[in-house]
C-alpha positions in Angstrom: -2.8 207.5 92.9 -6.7 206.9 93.2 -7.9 204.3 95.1 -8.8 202.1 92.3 -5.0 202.5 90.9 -3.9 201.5 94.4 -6.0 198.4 93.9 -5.1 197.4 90.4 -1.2 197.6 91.1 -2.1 195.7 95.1 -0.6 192.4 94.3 2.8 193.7 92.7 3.7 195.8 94.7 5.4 194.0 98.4 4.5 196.9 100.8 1.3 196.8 99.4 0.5 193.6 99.4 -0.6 192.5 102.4 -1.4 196.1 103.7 -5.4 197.3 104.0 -6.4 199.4 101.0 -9.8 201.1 101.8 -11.9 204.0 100.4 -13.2 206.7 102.8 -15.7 208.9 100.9 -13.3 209.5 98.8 -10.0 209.3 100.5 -7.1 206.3 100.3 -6.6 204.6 103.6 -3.5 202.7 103.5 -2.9 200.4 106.3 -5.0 202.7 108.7 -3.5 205.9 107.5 -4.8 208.7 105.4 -2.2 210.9 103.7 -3.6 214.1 102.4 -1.7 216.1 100.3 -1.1 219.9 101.7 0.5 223.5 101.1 2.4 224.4 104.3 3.4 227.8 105.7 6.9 228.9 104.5 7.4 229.8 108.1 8.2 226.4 109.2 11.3 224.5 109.9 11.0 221.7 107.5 13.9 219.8 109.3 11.5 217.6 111.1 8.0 216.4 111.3 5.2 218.5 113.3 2.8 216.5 115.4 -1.3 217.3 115.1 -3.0 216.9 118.2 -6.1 217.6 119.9 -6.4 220.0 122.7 -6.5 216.8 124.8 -3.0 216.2 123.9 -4.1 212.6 122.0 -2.4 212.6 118.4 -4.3 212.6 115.1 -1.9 212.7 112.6 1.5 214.2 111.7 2.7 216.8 109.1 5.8 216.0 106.8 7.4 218.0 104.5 8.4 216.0 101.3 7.3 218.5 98.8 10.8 219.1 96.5 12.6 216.2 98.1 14.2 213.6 96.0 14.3 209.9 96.7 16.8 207.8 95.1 15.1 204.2 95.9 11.5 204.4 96.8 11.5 201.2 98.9 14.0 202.8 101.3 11.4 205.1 102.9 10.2 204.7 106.2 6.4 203.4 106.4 4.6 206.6 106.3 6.4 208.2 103.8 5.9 205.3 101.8 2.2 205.7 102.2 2.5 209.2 101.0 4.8 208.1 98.0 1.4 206.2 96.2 -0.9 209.3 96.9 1.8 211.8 95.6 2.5 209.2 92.3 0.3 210.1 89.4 0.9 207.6 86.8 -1.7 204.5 87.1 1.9 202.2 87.2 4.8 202.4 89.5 7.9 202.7 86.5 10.6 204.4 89.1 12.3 203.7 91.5 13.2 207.3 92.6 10.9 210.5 93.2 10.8 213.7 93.9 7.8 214.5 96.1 5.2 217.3 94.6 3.5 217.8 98.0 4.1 218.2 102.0 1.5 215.4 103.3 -0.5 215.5 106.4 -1.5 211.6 107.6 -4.3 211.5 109.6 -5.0 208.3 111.6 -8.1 206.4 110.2 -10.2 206.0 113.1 -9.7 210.2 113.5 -10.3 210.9 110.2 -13.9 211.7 109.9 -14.1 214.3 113.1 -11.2 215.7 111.4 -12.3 216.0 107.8 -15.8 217.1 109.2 -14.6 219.8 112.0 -11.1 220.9 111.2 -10.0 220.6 107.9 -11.6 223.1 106.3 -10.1 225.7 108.8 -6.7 224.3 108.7 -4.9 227.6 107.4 -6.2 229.3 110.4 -5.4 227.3 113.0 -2.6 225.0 111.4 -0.6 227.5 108.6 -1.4 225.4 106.4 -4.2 224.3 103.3 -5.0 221.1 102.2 -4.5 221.1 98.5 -8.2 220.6 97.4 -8.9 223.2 99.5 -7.0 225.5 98.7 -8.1 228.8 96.9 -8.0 229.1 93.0 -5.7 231.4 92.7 -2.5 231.6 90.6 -0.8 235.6 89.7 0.8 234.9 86.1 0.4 238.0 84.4 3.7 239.4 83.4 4.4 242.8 82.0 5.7 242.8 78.3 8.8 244.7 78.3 11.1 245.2 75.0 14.0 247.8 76.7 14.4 249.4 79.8 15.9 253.3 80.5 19.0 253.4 82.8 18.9 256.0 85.1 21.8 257.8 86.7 22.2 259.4 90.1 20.2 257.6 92.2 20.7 257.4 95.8 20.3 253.8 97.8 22.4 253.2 100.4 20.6 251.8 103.4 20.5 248.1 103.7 16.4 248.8 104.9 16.0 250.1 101.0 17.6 247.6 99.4 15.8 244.7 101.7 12.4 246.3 100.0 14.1 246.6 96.5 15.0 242.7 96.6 11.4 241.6 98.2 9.4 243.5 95.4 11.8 241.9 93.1 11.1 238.6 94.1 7.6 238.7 94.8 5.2 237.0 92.8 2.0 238.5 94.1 1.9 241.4 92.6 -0.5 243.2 95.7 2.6 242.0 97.6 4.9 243.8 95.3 3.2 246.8 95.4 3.0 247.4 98.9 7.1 246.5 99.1 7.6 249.6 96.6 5.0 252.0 98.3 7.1 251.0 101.4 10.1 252.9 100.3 8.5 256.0 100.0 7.2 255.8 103.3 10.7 255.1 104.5 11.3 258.5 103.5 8.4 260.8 104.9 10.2 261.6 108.0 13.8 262.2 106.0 11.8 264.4 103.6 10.2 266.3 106.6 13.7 266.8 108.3 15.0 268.2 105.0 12.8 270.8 104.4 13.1 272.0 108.3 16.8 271.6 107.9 16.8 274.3 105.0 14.8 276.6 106.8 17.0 276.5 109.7 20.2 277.3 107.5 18.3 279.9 106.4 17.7 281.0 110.0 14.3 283.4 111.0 12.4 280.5 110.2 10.6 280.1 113.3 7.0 280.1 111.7 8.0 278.2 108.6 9.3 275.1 110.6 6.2 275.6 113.4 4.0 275.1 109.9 6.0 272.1 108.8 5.9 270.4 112.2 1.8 270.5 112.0 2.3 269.2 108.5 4.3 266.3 109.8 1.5 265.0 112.1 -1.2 265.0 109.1 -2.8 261.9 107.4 -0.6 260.1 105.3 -2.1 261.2 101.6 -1.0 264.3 102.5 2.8 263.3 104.1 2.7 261.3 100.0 1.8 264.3 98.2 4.5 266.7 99.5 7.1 264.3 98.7 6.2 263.7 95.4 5.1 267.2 94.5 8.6 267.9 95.6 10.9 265.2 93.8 8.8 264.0 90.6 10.0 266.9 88.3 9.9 264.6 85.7 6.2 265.4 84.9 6.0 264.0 81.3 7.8 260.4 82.2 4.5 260.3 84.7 2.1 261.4 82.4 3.1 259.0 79.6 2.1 256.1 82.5 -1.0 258.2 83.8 -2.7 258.1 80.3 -2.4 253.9 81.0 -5.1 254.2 82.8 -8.1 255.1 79.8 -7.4 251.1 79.6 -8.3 250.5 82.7 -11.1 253.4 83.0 -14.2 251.0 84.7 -12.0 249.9 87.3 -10.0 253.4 87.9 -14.0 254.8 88.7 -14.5 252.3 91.1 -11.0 252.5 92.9 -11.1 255.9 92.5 -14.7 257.3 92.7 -16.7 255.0 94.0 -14.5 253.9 96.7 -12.4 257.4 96.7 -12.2 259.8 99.6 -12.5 263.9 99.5 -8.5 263.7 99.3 -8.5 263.0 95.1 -8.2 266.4 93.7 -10.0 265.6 90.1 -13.6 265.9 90.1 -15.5 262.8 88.4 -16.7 264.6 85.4 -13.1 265.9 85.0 -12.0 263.0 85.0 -14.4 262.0 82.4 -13.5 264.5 80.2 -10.0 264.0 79.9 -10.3 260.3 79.1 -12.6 261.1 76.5 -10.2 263.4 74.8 -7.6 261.6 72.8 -4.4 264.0 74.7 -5.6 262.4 77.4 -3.6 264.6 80.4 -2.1 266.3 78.5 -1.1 270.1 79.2 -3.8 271.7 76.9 -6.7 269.3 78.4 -5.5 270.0 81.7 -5.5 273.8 81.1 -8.9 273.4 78.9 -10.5 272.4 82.1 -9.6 275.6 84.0 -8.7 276.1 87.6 -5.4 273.8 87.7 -1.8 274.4 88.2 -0.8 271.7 85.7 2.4 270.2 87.5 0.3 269.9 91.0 -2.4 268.5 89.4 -0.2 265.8 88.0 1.9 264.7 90.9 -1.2 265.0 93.4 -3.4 263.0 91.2 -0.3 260.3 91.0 -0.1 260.6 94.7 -3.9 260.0 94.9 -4.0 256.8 92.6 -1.1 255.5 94.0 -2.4 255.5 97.8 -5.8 254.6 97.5 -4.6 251.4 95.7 -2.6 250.9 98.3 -4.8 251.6 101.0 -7.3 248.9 98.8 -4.4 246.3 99.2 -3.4 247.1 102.8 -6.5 247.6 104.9 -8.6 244.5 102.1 -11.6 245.7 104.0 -15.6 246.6 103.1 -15.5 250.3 102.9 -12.5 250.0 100.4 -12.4 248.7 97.1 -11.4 244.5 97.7 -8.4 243.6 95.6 -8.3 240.1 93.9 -7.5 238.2 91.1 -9.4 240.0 88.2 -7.0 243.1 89.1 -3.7 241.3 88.9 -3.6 243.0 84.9 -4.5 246.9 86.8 -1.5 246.2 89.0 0.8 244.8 86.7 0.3 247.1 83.6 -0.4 250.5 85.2 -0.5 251.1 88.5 3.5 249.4 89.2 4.8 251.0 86.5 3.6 254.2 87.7 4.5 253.8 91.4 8.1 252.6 89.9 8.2 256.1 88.2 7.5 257.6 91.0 10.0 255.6 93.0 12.8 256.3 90.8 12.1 259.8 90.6 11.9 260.6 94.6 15.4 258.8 95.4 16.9 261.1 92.5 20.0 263.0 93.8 
């Protein structure tokens, strides 16, 4: 409720009544306490209150988490969640008698509450885990991907508990950067098994000295090039990635700035190349591919997928100047190519 509310309904309302109702630039002060509605870490133990102090050690205030929790009979609550009962209420009228609260509160003591508001509030989520909510940043990720069937796919291999702990927090992870970096995250889990693979083969095959020396040296290079070899390898399906690669004429603008004009030496398609193919209506398809000259179709394919796929990830890790800064506007890029394609190449690299 807004302070004027708080007045209108004063004189009905018995814990009201006879309490002090005051405006603070702004804010409600009810009976010397202001409770400011706030988003709290999800690291917390909500199963009691957290005390705000200064470094003195005097208290300011005290964090309660309310947000979710229903209340039978209103005029059961203690004092101060009774104070943060009107702010959370949003109708100009009290008509219930129960509620469920839409916000964790902070109440800050009156006489604190200007030092506070003027030198810590702003920083809360730095020093506190946790934002006030007209603080807070704008940001909300609601784009979904339209999807009308989905392909089963046989002999996959997921057995350890470290894969499926990924697969279940991509799943149900609403931040799509997030998301992303949960599914690259598997096929990092399997650089070193890929490694040990191809050395095991060459020792079964024994006078393979040199081969496994070479594939050692391999193991210690940068990580585009640890990606590559495991996707060259296992994406044989080179079509099922294509048909997502040719997403990206969509998205071309931001695909040159995430991949040109924030790309590295490592992307193996030459900007005018790259041009060229999105101009033509096969897109990469075999004949533009070879029409361009000097490629090996498939290794063109998987590299370029392994090139795309880490430089978006190394935009969403690192979120740094010198890379390309992620943020809302490229929830739709993420969401509409560049997951589908890293889920292709996911599916195809734990392939039996």
């Amino acid at each position: 409720m807004t302070y004027d509310q708080l007045i209108e309904i004063q004189d009905e309302e018995a814990f009201l009544e006879t309490l002090e109702i005051i405006d603070i630039s702004g804010y409600v002060s009810i009976d010397k306490k202001i409770a400011l509605p706030i988003v709290t870490s999800y690291s917390f133990d909500r199963s009691n209150d957290i005390d705000l102090k200064y470094e003195s050690g005097n208290k300011i205030g005290v964090l309660k988490f309310l947000k979710d929790r229903h209340i039978s009979d209103v005029e059961s609550l203690p004092d101060d969640e009774r104070i943060c009962f009107y702010i959370d209420y949003t109708q100009a009228q009290i008509g219930d008698s129960s509620h469920t609260f839409k916000n964790d509160f902070l109440i800050v003591n009156k006489k604190y509450f200007n030092k506070y508001k003027s030198k810590y509030k702003k920083s809360s989520a730095i020093w506190g885990s946790f934002f006030h909510i007209n603080d807070q940043p704008e940001i909300k990720f609601d784009k979904k991907k339209t999807t009308t069937s989905i392909i089963v796919s046989d002999n996959l291999k997921i057995k350890n508990s470290v894969y499926k702990d990924n697969l279940f927090l991509s799943i149900n992870e609403p931040n799509p950067f997030n998301r992303f970096l949960k599914l690259y995250h598997l096929l990092e889990l399997q650089f070193d098994m890929h490694t040990a693979e191809k050395i095991r083969i060459l020792l079964d095959q024994g006078n393979k000295e040199r081969e496994i020396s070479r594939k050692l040296k391999e193991y210690t290079k940068e990580e585009i090039k640890r990606l590559q070899s495991i996707i060259n390898d296992r994406c044989t399906s080179i079509d099922d990635l294509v048909a997502l690669m040719n997403v990206v004429k969509i998205y071309r603008n931001k695909a040159v700035k995430i991949f040109y004009e924030y790309g590295r030496e490592s992307n193996p398609l030459k900007r005018a190349d790259f041009n060229t193919i999105l101009n033509d209506v096969n897109l990469f398809d075999r004949s533009v591919i070879n029409g361009l000259g000097g490629f090996r179709y498939e290794t063109l394919i998987t590299s370029l997928c392994a090139y795309w796929v880490y430089r978006v990830r190394s935009s969403i890790a690192h979120n740094k100047f010198g890379e390309y800064i992620v943020d809302k506007d490229d929830e739709e890029f993420i969401v509409e190519f560049i997951e589908p394609l890293l889920k292709e190449v996911v599916k195809q690299c734990f392939k039996l």
